[in-house]
N, C-alpha and C positions, 0 to 999 in steps of 0.2 A: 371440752374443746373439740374432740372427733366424734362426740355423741349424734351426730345422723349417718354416718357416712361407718364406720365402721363398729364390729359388732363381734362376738364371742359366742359359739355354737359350741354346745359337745357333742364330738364324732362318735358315737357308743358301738361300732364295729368296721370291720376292713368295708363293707362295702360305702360307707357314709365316706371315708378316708380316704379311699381311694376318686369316689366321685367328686368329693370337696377338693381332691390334690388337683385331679386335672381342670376342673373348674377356673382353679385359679392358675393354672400350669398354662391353658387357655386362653386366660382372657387377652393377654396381646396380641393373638391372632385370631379372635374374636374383633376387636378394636381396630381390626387391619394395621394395626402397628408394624409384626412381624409376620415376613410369609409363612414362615416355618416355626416348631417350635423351639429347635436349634439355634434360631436367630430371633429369638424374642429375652432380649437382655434382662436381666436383671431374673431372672425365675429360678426356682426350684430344678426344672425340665431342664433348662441350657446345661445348668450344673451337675446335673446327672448326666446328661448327654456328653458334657466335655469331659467326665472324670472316667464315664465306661469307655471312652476311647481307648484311656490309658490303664485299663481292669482296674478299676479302683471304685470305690464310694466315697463321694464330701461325705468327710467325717463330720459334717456340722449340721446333716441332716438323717433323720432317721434310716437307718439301711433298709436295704430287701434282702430279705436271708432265703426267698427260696419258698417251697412246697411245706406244709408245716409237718411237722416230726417229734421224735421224742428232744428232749433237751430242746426246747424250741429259742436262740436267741431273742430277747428283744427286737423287734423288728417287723416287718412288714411279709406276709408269708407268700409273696409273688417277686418275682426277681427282677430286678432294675427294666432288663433287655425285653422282658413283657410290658412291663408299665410304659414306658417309651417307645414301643410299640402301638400299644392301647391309644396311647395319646398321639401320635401319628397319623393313625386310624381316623381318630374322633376330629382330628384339624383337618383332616382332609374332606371329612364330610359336613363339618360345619362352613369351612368357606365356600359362598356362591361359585367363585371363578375356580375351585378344584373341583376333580372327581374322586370320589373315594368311597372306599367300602368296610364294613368288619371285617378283619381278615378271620381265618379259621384261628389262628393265635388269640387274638383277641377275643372271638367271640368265647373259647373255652374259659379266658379268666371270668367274661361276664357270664357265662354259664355257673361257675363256681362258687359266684357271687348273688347266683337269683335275681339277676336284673334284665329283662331284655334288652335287647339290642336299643330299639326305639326309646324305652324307659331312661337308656343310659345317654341317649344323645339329648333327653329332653332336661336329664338332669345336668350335663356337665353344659349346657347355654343357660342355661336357669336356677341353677341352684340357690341363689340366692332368695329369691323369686318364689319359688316355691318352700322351701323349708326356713320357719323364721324360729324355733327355739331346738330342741335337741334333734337329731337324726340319726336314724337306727332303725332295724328291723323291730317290728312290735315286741318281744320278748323285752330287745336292752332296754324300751323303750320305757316300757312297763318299769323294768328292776327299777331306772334312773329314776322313774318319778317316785317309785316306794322309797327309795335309799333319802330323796328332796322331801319327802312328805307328802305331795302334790296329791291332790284325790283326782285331777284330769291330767290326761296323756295328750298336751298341747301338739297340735302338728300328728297326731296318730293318722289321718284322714292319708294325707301326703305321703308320709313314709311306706303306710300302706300300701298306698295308688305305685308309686316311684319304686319303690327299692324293693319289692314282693312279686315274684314272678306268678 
């Protein structure tokens, strides 16, 4: 029934996850639907954005725990107040009618992550577009297809070009 229009990707590390999150954390302000993405209904972002008002996390979405560490929670190892930053960042410079830039916050998570700046803006307008089976750095990319059997690493080319500083 949804077989054109939607599709199931495995994210095989924080950088693929986090570019797929703002991707689609994006697309209503992508869409010009919403100016902001505090006011782009129905998202993942609003809901982060409305629960760290109150210090909290939607319990009904994966946390950010933070820097990673020993005893490491399940979680996302950058903290809400980056990510929604990041994504700030990225709306600002994707809409025509705003000005906006990497900030120096931002750029250290995509430093962290081994993406440029550029890479990162080409992947959260395009993600779809460009990566059409797994996404990952070459290593996960490699395991995922041993652990599938696959003798080709579909999409290697991409994730290379994209997610590899």
């Amino acid at each position: 029934m949804w077989e054109g229009r939607f599709k199931s990707q495995a994210l095989l590390d924080e950088a693929a996850v986090l570019a797929c999150m703002a991707y689609v954390d994006l697309n209503p302000v992508r869409a010009k639907m919403a100016a902001t993405p505090e006011t782009s209904d129905y998202t993942s972002i609003q809901r982060r954005i409305n629960s760290a008002i109150k210090g909290e996390q939607p319990p009904e979405l994966l946390p950010f725990v933070g820097n990673e560490r020993l005893n490491m929670p399940n979680g996302l190892m950058f903290s809400v107040k980056d990510y929604i930053v990041l994504v700030e960042d990225t709306g600002r410079i994707i809409r025509e009618d705003k000005r906006g830039a990497i900030s120096s916050s931002s750029q250290d998570i995509l430093n962290r992550l081994n993406i440029p700046a550029e890479n990162w803006l080409k992947i959260t307008t395009e993600f779809g577009a460009l990566f059409k089976g797994a996404v990952g750095a070459l290593p996960a990319l490699t395991e995922y297809c041993e652990h599938l059997d696959r003798k080709r690493r579909q999409g290697a080319a991409n994730c290379q070009r994209w997610l590899c500083a």
